[in-house]
Each structure stands twice: as C-alpha cells, then as structure tokens.
C-alpha positions as CSV (number, residue, x, y, z in Angstrom):
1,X,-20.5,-1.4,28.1
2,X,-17.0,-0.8,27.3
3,X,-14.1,-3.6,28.3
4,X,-11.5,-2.3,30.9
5,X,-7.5,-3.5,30.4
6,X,-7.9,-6.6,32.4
7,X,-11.1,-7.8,30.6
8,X,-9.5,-7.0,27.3
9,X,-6.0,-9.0,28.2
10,X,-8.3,-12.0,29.1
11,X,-10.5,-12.1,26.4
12,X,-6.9,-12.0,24.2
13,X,-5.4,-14.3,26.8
14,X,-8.0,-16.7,25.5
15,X,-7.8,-16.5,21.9
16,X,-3.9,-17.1,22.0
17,X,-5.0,-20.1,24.2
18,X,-7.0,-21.2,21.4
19,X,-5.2,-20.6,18.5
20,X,-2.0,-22.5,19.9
21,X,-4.5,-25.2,20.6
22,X,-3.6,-25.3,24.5
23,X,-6.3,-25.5,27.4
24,X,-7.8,-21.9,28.8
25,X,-7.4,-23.9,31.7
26,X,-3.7,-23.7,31.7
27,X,-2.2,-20.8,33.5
28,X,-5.0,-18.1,32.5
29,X,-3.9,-15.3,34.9
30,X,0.1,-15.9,33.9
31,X,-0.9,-15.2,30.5
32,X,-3.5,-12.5,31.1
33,X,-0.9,-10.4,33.3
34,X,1.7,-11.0,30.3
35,X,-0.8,-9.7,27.7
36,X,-1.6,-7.5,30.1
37,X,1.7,-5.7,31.0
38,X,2.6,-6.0,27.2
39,X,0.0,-3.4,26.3
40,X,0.5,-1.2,29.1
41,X,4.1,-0.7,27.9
42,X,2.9,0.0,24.6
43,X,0.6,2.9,25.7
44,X,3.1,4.1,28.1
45,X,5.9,4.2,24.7
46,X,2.6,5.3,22.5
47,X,1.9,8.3,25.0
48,X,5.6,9.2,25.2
49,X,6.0,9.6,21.8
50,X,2.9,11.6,21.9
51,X,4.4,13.8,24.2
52,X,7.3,14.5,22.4
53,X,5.6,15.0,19.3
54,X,3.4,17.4,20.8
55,X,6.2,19.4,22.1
56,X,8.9,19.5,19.5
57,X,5.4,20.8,17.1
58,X,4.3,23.2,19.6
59,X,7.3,24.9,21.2
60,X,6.3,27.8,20.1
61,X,3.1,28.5,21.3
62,X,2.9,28.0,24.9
63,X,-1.0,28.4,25.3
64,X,-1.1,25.0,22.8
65,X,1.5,23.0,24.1
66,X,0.2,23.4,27.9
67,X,-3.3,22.2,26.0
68,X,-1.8,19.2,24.5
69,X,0.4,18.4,27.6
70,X,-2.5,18.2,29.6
71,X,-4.4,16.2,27.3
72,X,-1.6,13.7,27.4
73,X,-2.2,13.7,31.3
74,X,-5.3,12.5,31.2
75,X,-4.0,9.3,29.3
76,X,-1.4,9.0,31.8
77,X,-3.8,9.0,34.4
78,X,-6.1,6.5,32.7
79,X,-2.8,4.5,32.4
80,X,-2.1,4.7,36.2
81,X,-5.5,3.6,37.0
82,X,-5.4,0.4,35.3
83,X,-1.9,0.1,36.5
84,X,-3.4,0.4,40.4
85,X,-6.6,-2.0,39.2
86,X,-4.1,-4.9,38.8
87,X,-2.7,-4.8,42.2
C-alpha cells in the first residue's frame, strides 16, 4: 500500500526525532506539518518548473504542449488534494 503525504511527513517527522536524539513524544504534529508543508512547496516549485520547461520546449507544437500542460494538471491536482487532506 502506498504512503500518502501525511504518513510520509510522520514517518520523517520521526527519524529527525530520532536522529537529534529528542522524544517522538515531543511536539509530533508541529514537526509533521513543518515536514509536511516543506515538501508540498517543493513539488509546488518542482511542478512549476516543470511547467515552464514544458512550455519554453514545446511552444511550437500546440497539440504537445496542451499534452504536457495537462499532464502537469494532474500533479497539481494530486497537490491540492493532499493540501485539502491536512485541513
């Protein structure tokens, strides 16, 4: 079974814990939302520089831009989703 965003920030939430030698006890969520929020922005920066990529290499030929472009809307979506999971 494959880990959603949350379960992945935990399970890294946990091994910082550990490594820095502090309790798992001690502010889990704060941490988990921080590690969390960090990746979000980095596939939010990841799939805007996907986009642009995409569309400086394909301004040429509508028919594969509109392919990539949407493409790139699925991430986004998969983005918002985990966004709206966290409220």
């Amino acid at each position: 079974m494959s880990k959603n965003l949350r379960e992945r920030a935990e399970e890294t939430a946990t091994e910082i814990q550990t490594l820095l030698g502090i309790s798992t006890d001690d502010h889990p969520k704060e941490v988990a939302d921080a590690v969390e929020s960090s990746i979000i922005r980095a596939l939010i920066a990841e799939r805007d520089r996907c986009a642009e990529i995409a569309r400086h290499c394909y301004e040429h030929d509508e028919r594969k831009a509109q392919k990539v472009a949407d493409e790139i809307a699925k991430v986004r979506s998969v983005i918002v989703a985990n966004l709206s999971a966290m409220r």
